[in-house]
C-alpha positions, 0 to 999 in steps of 0.5 A, spaced: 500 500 500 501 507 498 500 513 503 499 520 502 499 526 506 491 529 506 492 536 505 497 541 508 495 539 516 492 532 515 494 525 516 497 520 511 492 516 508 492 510 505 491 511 496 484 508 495 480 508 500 474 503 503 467 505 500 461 504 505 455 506 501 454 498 500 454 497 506 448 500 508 444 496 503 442 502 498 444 498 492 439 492 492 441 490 498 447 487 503 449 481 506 452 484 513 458 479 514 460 480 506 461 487 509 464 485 516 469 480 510 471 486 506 473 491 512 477 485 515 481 483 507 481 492 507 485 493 513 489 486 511 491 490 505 493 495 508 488 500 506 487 505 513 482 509 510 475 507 510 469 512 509 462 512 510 456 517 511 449 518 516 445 517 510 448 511 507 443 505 509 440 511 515 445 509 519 447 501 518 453 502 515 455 506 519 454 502 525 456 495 520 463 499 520 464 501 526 463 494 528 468 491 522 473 497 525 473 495 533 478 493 536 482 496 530 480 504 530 487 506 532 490 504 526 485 507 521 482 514 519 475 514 519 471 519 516 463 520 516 459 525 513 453 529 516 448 533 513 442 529 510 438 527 515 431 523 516 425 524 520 420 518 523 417 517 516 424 516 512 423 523 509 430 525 507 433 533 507 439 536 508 441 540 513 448 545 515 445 548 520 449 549 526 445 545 532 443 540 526 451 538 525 452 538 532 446 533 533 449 529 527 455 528 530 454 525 537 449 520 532 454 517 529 459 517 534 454 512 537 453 508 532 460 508 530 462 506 537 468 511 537 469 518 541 472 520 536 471 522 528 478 522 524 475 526 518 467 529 518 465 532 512 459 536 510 455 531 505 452 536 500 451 543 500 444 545 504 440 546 499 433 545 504 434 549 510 439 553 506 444 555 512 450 558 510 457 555 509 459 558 514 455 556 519 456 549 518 464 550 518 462 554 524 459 547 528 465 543 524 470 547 528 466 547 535 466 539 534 474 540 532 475 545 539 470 539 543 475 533 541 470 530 537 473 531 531 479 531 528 479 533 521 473 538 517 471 536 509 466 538 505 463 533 499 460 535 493 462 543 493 464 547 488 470 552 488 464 558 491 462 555 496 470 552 498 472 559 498 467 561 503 468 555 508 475 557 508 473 564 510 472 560 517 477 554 518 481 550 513 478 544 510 482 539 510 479 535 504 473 535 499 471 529 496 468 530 490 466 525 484 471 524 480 473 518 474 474 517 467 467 518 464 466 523 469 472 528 468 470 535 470 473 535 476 479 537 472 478 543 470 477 548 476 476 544 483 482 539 482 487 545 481 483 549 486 484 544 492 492 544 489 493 551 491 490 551 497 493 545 500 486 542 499 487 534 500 482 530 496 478 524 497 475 522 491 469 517 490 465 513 484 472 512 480 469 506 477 462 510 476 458 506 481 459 500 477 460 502 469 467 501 470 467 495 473 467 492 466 461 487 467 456 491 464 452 490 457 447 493 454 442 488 458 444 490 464 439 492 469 437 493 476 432 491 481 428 497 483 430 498 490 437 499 488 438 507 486 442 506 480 435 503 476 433 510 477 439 514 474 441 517 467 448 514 467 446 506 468 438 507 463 438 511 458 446 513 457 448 505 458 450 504 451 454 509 450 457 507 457 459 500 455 462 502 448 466 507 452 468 501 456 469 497 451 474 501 448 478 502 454 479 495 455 484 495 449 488 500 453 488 496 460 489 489 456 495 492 453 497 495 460 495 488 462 490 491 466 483 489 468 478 497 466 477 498 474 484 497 475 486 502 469 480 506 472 483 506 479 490 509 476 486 514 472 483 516 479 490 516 482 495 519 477 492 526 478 496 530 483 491 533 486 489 526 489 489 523 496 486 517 495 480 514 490 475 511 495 473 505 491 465 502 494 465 495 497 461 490 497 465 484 497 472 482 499 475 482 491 472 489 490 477 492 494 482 487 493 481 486 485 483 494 484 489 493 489 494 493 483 492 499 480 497 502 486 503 501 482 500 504 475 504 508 472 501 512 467 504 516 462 501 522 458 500 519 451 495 514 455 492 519 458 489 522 452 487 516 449 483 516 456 481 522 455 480 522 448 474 516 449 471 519 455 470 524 450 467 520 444 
């Protein structure tokens, strides 16, 4: 395994990172010791940061990591994330304000048995209760005063809103989508989070599936898993498979498989931490592990770039 610094200020963490959103059975459903399986062969292989969030199964990934981490939590940096919140009913909203953020945290401390979080990161913008940016880094500070956290991110911001979170307090990372078939990250964020000592946890660097390499133009998904319901996976499968397809004469020649060549697209980029790969089984994390060593040049990037594009 390989580390990298987080940012200016935070911890070294390991290349790719553990993915959790599986495990809390929002993608048609999750055997939990298949989970508890894939944090063991995870940390075993030497991966040391696993990421989860409040909202991933309405807590049970949360409460199935902080179970598969004991006994081991001093070894691995742990990140979690806040600001979509349920009611009785399930109904989803999201939420920066500051006493909403603090509720937030001692929940997920309780359900991740732990009295501390490594990394806490705003989930995505509040769109819902509209609080500001800098009301929300205001509670993420008073967490980090409180010793409940130790390191404050931000997921699915863009630069404006970045800007106006380091009005209060640096931010240690962001985590935005960021891989082959989704490159726009590249173009402004990327470079920002550079200059500003920004680290990078960038998730979906297999696009939730379309870079595993295991799509057809007949692929399709139960109901109760999010992906039937989304553009990329239904209308735009097609050209996605051929893009694929195309892709794989690149990985055969690097003696690659397409999640590996996708993982070493990810992680080439200088702006990046670590590619949090999701898990749903042991091979999925252990399968993308060769893609440490890749080394990517410039004349195979464009071919990347190029396809992605077509």
């Amino acid at each position: 395994m390989q580390y990298r610094k987080l940012g200016k200020n935070g911890p070294a963490i390991s290349v790719i990172g553990f993915g959790s959103w599986a495990t809390g059975g929002d993608w048609g459903g999750q055997d939990d010791q298949l989970s508890l399986d894939s944090i063991r062969a995870a940390l075993d292989a030497g991966v040391t940061f696993f990421d989860t969030a409040a909202i991933y199964g309405k807590g049970h990934s949360e409460e199935m990591i902080g179970k598969g981490l004991k006994g081991d939590r001093s070894k691995v940096v742990l990140a979690t994330k806040c600001g979509m919140v349920w009611d009785e009913n399930g109904k989803v909203s999201k939420n920066g304000t500051f006493d909403s953020i603090l509720r937030e945290a001692e929940a997920s401390l309780r359900r991740l048995g732990t009295d501390y979080i490594d990394l806490y990161q705003m989930h995505w913008p509040d769109t819902d209760m509209n609080a500001p940016a800098e009301e929300t880094m205001r509670a993420m500070e008073k967490l980090v005063q409180d010793g409940k956290v130790r390191y404050v991110g931000v997921s699915n911001y863009n630069v404006d809103l970045l800007e106006k979170s380091l009005a209060v307090r640096h931010v240690d990372s962001l985590q935005p989508p960021y891989s082959i078939l989704r490159p726009a990250v590249e173009k402004e964020i990327l470079p920002y989070c550079l200059e500003k000592g920004i680290g990078v946890v960038s998730y979906s660097a297999l696009t939730s599936g379309l870079l595993s390499g295991t799509y057809t133009y007949d692929t399709k998904f139960p109901e109760n898993d999010w992906r039937s319901r989304n553009k990329a996976h239904t209308v735009d499968l097609h050209s996605n498979v051929d893009r694929v397809e195309k892709l794989r004469v690149i990985a055969d020649r690097l003696d690659l498989t397409v999640p590996q060549l996708a993982v070493a697209y990810v992680i080439a980029h200088p702006a990046i931490t670590s590619a949090i790969v999701g898990v749903r089984k042991p091979s999925h994390i252990l399968g993308v592990l060769p893609a440490i060593d890749v080394k990517l040049d410039e004349a195979t990037l464009g071919e990347i770039r190029a396809i992605a594009a077509s």
